[in-house]
C-alpha positions as CSV (number, residue, x, y, z in Angstrom):
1,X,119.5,112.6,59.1
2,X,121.8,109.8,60.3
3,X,124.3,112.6,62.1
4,X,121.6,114.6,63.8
5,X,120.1,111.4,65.0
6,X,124.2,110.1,66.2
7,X,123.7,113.8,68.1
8,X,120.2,113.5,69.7
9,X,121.6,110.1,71.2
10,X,124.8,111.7,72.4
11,X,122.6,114.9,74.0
12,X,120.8,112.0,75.5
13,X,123.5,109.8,76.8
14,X,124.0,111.1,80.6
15,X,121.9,113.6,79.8
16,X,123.0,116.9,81.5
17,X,126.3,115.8,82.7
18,X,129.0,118.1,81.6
19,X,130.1,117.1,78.2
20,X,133.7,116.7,79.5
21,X,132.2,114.1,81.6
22,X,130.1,112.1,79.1
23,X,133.6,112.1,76.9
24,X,135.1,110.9,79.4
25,X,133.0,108.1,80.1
26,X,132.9,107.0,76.2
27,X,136.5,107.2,76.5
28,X,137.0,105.0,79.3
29,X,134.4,102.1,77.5
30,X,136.8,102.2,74.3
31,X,140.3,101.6,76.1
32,X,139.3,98.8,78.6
33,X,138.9,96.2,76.0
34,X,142.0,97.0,74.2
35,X,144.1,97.3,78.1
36,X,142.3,93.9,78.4
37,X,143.9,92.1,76.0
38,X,146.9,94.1,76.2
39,X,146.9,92.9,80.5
40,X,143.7,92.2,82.6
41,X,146.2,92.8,85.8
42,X,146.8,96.6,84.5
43,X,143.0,96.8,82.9
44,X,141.7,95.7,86.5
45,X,143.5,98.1,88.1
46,X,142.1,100.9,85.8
47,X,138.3,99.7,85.8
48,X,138.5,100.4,89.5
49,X,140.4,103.4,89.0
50,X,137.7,104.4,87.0
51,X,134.7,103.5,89.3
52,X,136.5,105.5,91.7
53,X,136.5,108.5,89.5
54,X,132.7,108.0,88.6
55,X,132.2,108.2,92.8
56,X,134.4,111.3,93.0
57,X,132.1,113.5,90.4
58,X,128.7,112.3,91.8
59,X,127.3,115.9,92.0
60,X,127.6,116.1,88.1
61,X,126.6,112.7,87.5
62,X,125.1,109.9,89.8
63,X,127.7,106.7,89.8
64,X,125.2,104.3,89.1
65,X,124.9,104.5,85.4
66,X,128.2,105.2,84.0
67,X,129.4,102.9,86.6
68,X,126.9,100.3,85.6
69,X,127.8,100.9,81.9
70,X,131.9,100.4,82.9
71,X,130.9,97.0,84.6
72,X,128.6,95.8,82.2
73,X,131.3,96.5,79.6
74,X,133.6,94.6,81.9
75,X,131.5,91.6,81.8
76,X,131.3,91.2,78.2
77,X,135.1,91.5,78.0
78,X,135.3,88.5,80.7
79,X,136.8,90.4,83.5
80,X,134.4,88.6,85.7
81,X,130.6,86.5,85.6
82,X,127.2,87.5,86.3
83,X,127.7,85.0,88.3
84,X,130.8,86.0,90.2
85,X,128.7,89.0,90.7
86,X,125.5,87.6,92.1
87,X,127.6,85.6,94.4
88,X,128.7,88.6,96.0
89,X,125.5,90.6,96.0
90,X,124.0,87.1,97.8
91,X,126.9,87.0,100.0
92,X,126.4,90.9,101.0
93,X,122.2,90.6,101.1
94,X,121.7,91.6,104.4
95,X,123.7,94.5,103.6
96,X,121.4,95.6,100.9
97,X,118.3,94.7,103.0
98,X,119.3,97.0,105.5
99,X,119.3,99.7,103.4
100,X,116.1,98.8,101.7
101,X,114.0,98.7,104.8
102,X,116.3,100.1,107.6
103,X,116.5,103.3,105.7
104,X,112.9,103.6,104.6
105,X,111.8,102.8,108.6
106,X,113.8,105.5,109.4
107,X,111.8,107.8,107.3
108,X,108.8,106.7,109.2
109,X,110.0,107.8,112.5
110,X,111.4,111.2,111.1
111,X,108.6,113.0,113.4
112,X,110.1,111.8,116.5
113,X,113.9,112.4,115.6
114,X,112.8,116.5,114.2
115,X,111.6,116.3,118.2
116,X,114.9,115.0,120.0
117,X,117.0,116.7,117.5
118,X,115.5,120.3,117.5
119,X,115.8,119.9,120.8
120,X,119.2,118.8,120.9
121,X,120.1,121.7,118.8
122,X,118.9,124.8,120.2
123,X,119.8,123.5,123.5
124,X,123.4,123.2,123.4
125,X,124.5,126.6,122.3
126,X,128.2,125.6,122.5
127,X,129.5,124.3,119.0
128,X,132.1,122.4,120.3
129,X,130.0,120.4,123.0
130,X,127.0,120.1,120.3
131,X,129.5,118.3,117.8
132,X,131.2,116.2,120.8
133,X,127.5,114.8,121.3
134,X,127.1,114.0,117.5
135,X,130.5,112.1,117.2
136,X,130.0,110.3,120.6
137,X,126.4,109.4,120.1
138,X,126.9,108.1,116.6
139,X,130.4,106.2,117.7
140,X,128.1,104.5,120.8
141,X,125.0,103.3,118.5
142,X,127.2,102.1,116.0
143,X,128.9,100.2,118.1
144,X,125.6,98.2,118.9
145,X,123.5,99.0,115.5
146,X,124.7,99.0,112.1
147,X,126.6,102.0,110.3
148,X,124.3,102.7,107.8
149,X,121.4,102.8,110.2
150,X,122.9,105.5,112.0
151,X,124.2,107.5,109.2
152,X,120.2,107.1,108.0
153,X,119.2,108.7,111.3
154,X,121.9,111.5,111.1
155,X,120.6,112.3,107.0
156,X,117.0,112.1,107.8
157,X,118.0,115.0,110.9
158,X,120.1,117.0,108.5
159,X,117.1,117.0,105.9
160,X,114.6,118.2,107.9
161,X,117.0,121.0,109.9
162,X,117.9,122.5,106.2
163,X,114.1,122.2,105.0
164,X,112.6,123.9,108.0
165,X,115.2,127.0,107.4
166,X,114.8,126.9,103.2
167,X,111.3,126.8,103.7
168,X,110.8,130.1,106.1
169,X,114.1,131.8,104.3
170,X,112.3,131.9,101.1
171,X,109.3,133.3,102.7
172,X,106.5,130.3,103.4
173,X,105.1,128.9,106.5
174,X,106.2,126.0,108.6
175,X,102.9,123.8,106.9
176,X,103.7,124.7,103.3
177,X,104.6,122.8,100.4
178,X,108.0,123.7,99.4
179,X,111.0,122.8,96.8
180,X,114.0,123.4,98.9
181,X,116.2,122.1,96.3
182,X,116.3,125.6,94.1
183,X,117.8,128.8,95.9
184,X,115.9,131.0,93.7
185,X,113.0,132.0,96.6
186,X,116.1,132.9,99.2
187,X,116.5,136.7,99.8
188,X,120.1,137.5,99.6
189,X,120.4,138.6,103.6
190,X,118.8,134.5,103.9
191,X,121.1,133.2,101.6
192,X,124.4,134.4,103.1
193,X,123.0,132.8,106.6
194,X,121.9,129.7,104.4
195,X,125.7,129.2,103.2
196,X,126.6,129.2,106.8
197,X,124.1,126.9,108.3
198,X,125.4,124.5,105.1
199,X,128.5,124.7,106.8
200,X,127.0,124.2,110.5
201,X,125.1,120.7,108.5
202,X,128.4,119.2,107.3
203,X,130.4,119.7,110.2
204,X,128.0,117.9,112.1
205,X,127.5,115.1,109.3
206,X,131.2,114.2,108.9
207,X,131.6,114.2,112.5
208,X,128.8,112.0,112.5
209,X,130.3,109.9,109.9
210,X,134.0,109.6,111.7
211,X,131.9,108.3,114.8
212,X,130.2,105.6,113.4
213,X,133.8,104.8,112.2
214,X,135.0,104.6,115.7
215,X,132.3,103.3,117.0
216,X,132.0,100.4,114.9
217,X,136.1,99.1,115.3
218,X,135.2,98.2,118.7
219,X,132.7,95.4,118.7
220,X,131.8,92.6,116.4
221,X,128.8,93.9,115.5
222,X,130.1,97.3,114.6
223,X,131.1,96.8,110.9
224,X,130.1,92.9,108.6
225,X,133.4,92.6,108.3
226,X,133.9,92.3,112.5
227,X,131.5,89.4,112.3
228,X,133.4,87.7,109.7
229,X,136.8,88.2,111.6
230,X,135.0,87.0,114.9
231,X,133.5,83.8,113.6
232,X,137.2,82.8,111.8
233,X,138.9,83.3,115.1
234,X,136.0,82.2,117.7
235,X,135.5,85.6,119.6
236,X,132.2,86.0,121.2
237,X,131.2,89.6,121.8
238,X,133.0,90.3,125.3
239,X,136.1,88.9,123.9
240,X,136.2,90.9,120.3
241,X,135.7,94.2,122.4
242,X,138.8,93.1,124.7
243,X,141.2,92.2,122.0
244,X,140.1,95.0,120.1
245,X,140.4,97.5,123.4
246,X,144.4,97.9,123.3
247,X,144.1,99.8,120.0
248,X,140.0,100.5,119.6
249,X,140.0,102.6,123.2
250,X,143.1,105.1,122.3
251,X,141.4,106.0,118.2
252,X,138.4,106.4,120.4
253,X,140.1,109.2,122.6
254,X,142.6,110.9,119.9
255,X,139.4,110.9,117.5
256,X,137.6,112.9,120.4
257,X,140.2,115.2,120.7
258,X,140.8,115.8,116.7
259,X,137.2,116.9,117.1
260,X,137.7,119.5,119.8
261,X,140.8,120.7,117.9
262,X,139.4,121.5,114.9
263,X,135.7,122.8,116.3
264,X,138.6,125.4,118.1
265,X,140.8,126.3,115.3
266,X,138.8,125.9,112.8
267,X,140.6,124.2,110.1
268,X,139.9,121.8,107.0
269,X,136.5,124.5,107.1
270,X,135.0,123.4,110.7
271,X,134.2,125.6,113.5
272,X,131.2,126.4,111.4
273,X,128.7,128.4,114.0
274,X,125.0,128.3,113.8
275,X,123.5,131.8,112.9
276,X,121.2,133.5,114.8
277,X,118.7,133.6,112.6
278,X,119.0,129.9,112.2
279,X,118.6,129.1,115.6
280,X,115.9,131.7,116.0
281,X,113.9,130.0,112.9
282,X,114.2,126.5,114.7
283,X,113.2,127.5,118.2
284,X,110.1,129.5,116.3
285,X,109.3,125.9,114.7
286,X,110.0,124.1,117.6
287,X,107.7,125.8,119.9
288,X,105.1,125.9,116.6
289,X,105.1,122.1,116.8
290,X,105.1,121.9,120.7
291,X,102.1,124.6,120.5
292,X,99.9,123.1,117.3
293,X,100.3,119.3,118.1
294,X,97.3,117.8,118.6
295,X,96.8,114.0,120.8
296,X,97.1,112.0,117.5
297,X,100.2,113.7,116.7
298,X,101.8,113.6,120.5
299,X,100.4,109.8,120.1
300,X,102.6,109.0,117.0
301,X,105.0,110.6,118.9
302,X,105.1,108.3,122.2
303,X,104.4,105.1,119.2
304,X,107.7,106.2,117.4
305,X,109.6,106.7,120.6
306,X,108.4,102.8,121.4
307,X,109.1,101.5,118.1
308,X,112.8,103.2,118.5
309,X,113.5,101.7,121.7
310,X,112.6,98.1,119.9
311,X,114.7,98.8,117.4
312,X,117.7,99.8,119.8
313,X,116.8,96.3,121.5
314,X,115.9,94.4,118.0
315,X,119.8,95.3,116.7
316,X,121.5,95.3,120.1
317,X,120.6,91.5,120.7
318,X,120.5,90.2,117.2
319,X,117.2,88.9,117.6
320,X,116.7,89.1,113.7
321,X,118.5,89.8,110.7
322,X,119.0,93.7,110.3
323,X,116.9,94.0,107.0
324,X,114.0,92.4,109.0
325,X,114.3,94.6,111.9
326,X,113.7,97.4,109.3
327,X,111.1,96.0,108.1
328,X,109.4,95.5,111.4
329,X,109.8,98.9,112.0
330,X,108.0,99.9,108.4
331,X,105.3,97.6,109.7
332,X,104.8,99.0,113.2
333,X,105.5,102.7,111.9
334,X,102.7,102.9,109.2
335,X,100.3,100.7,111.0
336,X,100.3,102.7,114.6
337,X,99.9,106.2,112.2
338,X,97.7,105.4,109.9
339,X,99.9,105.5,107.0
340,X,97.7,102.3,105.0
341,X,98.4,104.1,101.2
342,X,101.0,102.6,98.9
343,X,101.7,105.4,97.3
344,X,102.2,106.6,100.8
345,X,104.5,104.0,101.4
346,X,106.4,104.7,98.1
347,X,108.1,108.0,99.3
348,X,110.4,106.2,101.8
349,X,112.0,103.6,99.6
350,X,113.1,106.8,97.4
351,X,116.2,107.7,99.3
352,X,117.7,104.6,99.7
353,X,117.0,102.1,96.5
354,X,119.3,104.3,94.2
355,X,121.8,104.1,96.7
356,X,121.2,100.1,97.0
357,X,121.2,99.8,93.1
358,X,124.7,101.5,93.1
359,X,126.2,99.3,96.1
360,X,125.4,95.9,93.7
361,X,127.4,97.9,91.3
362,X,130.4,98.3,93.1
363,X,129.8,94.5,94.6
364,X,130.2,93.6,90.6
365,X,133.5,95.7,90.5
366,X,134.3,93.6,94.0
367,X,134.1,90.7,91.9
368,X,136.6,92.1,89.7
369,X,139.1,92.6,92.0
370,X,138.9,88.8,92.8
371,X,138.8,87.5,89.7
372,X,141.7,89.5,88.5
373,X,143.7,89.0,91.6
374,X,144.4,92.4,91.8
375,X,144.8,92.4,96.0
376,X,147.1,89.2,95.9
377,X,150.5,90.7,95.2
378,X,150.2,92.9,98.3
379,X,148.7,89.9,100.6
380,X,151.5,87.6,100.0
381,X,153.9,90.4,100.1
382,X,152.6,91.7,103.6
383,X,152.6,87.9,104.6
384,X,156.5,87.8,104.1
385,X,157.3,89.9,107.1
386,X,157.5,88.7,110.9
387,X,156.2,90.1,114.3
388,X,155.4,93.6,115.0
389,X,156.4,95.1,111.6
390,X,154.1,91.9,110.2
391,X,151.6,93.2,112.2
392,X,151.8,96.8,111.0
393,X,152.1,96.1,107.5
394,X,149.1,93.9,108.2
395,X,147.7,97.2,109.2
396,X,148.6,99.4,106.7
397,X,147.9,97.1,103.9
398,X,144.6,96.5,104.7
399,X,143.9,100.5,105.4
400,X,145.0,101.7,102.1
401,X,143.2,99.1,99.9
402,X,140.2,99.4,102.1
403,X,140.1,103.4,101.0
404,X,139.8,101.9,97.3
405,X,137.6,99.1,97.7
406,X,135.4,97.6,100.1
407,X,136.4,97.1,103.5
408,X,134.4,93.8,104.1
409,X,136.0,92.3,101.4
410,X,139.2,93.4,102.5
411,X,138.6,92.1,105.7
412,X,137.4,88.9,104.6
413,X,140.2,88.0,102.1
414,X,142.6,88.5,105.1
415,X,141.4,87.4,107.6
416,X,141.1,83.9,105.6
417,X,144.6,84.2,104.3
418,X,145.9,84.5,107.7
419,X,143.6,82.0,108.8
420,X,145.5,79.2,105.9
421,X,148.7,80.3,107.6
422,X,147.7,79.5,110.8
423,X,146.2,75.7,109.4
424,X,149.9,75.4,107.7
425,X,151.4,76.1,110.2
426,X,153.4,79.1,109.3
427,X,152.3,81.0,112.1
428,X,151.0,80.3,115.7
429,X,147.9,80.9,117.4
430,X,148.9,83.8,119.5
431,X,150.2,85.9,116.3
432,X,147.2,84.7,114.3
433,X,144.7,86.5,117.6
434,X,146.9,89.8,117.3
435,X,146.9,89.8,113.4
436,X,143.1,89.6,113.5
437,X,143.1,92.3,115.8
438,X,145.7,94.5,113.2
439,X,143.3,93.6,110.2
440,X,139.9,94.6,111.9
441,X,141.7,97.9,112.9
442,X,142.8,98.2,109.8
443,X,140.0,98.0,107.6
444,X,137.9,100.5,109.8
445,X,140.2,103.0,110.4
446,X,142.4,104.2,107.6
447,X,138.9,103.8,105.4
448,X,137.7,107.1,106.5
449,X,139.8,108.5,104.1
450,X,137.8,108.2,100.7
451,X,134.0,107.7,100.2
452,X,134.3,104.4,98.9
453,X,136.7,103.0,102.1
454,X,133.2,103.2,104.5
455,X,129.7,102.5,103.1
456,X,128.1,105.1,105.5
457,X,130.5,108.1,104.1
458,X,129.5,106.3,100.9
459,X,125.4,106.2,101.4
460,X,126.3,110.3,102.5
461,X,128.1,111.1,99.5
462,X,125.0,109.8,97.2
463,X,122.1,111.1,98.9
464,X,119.7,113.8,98.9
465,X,121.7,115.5,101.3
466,X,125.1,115.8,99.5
467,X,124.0,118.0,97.0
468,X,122.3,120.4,99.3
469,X,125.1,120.9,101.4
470,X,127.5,121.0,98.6
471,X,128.9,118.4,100.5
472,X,130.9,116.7,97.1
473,X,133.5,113.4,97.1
474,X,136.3,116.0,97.4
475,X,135.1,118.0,100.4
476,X,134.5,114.7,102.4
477,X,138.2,113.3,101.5
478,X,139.5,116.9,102.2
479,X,137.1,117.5,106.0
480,X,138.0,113.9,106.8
481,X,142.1,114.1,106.5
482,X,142.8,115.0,109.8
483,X,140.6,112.5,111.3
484,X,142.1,109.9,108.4
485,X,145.9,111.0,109.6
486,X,145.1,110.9,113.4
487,X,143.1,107.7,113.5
488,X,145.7,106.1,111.3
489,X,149.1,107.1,113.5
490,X,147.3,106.4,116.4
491,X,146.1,103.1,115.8
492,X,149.2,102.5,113.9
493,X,151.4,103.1,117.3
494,X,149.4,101.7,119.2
495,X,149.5,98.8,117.1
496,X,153.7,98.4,116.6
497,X,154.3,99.4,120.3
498,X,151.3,98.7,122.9
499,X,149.2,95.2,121.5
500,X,151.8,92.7,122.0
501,X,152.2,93.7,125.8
502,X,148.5,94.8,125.8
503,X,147.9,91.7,125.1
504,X,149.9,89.6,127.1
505,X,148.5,91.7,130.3
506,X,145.4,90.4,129.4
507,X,146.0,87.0,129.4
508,X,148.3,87.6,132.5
509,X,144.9,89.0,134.4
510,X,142.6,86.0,132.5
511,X,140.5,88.7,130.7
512,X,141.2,86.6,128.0
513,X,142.1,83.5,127.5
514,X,145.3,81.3,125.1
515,X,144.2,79.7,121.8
516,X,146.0,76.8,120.8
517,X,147.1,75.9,117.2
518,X,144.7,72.9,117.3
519,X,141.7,74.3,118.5
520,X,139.4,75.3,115.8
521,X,139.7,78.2,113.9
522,X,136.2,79.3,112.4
523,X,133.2,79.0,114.5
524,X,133.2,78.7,118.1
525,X,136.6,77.8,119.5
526,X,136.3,75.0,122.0
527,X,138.2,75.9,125.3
């Protein structure tokens, strides 16, 4: 009795994760207490290790739970608080508002993006032109709105191309209900052209994904951590974008060009074309939709566009806190379509509170890596170099932890080391400006490598999406190493041999202006 009850609660424990897995994961919870006491350094070091490994196999099982289970394990052993860890999830809150309502507002204007994007589509016949657009548009909106909103946008697009295609491959209409989740319903002539359209969908996703990258290195209210690097050194908007220019501008161009190179040759699986009987299926539905729609529908339509061009506006200006602009947008979405139900109201917030339940996970393991100390060998060891190299390892450092941890937090424990140097002293104000510029750079671009270096690859790797496409941690590492290598030689070069004079041309044409050692260096620097 006792050992088939031992075996129900193992069949139930991750339920139908691979048993490999689950074993796994049991064995990870029995050596972290033991490496604990043995060294928390090492056992810190492996508990991230291990979160990263719980990211990498999200298709068999989602991170949050054995995750969850690793930190909560962590907690008892005292390799941080609850209340190390609610510190950072208060810290990071509008982060997780954002996702809460941004995401879910996006869902409510889903009609008017299917519109633009169909269009967008099967207009632009050429692939290379069609995945230029993607990467530019997302790099220019993140630069203005948030990351995550964008990647939203994209995933909410990417849905409705694959369900429209799903749907009329396995025989249904437009209108019908349908589980496009299962392949079973797909004839086998659909379901050679459904592995191909896959591969047309995650092209333009990770190209998507690299641009918000790009795009959100340039201004400061690209990426949290920009804010938190503009506020320590007194950079208004204009400014950031002009310090950042000398390195920001060429990743821009080379990133551009990685994107025609590989749409041409095809490698690391892109090039991916969309079949004819894809395109033919979404022109059918488009010109359905343009045909059937009645004046309530072309109302909610011209509402939506409205409400988008707030929302552009709303972000763009910082007239409110992003998580409130989202909400704003839920508001104005439901009201202006009639959408008054709360069950109604309950299928939005599906996509995106799983995802927001995992990211207060991984802010617990954050706290980890500060309680353990786990970054402060490298920072003190990157702090003993001088000049351009100190400005490269500056660079370097903060890329490769940011592809294992979280780039704001990188950013901010940086940024406020270099910040102490520059109250002690040990460096002056002009290497401090050109530092922040090398640890902004750094904590955007190298990230792109891994899931967990960018929350938007992140958000992409766990949603509803991913498993569709077959899009898994490993296929994102593997389609995003030549951007990963380009972004991170060119901005490294550009770094070592163009910022010093870069910079000293802009002061030399009063683009920008000195800081002096006295002047303040958080808030707003007085001139």
């Amino acid at each position: 009795m006792q050992t088939s009850m031992i075996s129900a609660v193992y069949s139930n424990f991750l339920g139908h994760a691979p048993n490999w897995y689950k074993q796994t994961i049991i064995a990870f919870l029995i050596i972290n207490p033991v490496l604990f006491m043995v060294d928390p350094y090492l056992a810190g070091w492996t508990l991230v290790i291990q979160f990263i490994f719980t990211l990498a196999m999200a298709l068999k099982c989602y991170p949050l739970q054995p995750g969850g289970l690793l930190l909560i394990e962590a907690m008892f052993i005292g390799m941080t608080t609850p209340g190390h860890m609610m510190h950072e999830i208060e810290v990071n809150l509008e982060v997780l508002l954002l996702l809460v309502f941004m995401v879910a507002g996006i869902y409510f204007m889903k009609d008017l993006l299917m519109f633009l994007f169909t269009k967008l589509v099967i207009g632009v016949k050429n692939k290379m032109v069609l995945s230029l657009s993607f990467i530019f548009a997302s790099a220019f909106l993140s630069a203005f709105l948030d990351a995550l909103t964008v990647v939203a946008v994209i995933i909410s697009v990417g849905l409705g191309f694959y369900s429209i295609y799903h749907k009329v491959a396995s025989g249904k209409e437009f209108h019908s209900d349908h589980d496009h989740t299962s392949d079973d319903g797909v004839d086998s002539l659909g379901s050679n052209d459904l592995e191909n359209f896959r591969a047309f969908l995650r092209n333009l996703m990770m190209h998507s994904a690299v641009g918000t990258a790009l795009g959100g290195v340039m201004t400061m209210v690209g990426e949290p951590q920009n804010l938190i690097i503009a506020d320590k050194a007194g950079w208004d908007f204009v400014e950031f974008f002009i310090r950042m220019a000398p390195v920001s501008l060429p990743v821009f161009v080379f990133g551009l060009l990685t994107t025609m190179v590989l749409e041409k040759t095809g490698w690391f699986t892109y090039g991916a074309k969309l079949p004819n009987s894809v395109r033919k299926i979404l022109t059918d539905y488009s010109e359905h939709m343009d045909k059937s729609r009645s004046k309530r529908e072309t109302a909610k339509l011209v509402v939506q566009a409205l409400i988008g061009v707030w929302l552009v506006v709303g972000l763009a200006t910082h007239m409110a806190s992003v998580g409130l602009i989202g909400l704003s947008v839920i508001v104005l979405a439901t009201s202006m379509s009639g959408i008054i139900e709360e069950h109604a109201l309950g299928k939005a917030f599906e996509e995106a509170l799983p995802f927001t339940a995992l990211l207060c996970i991984f802010f617990g393991v954050v706290a980890v890596i500060i309680d353990q100390g786990l970054f402060q060998p490298v920072i003190h060891w990157v702090l003993s170099f001088e000049g351009e190299t100190q400005m490269v390892m500056f660079y370097l450092a903060n890329g490769v932890l940011s592809m294992v941890s979280d780039n704001v937090f990188v950013g901010s424990v940086y940024i406020t080391e270099v910040t102490a140097a520059l109250q002690a002293g040990q460096i002056t104000r002009d290497q401090y400006d050109m530092l922040a510029v090398a640890i902004n750079t750094g904590t955007n671009l190298p990230s792109v490598a891994t899931p967990n270096g960018q929350a938007a690859f992140l958000f992409m790797l766990t949603s509803a999406i991913a498993p569709l496409l077959r899009l898994s941690y490993g296929r994102m590492v593997m389609m995003a190493l030549p951007y990963t290598i380009v972004l991170t030689i060119v901005g490294l070069v550009a770094t070592y041999v163009g910022l010093a004079d870069a910079t000293q041309w802009l002061y030399d044409m009063h683009l920008i202006e000195h800081h002096t050692a006295t002047e303040a260096v958080s808030g707003i620097v007085s001139h």
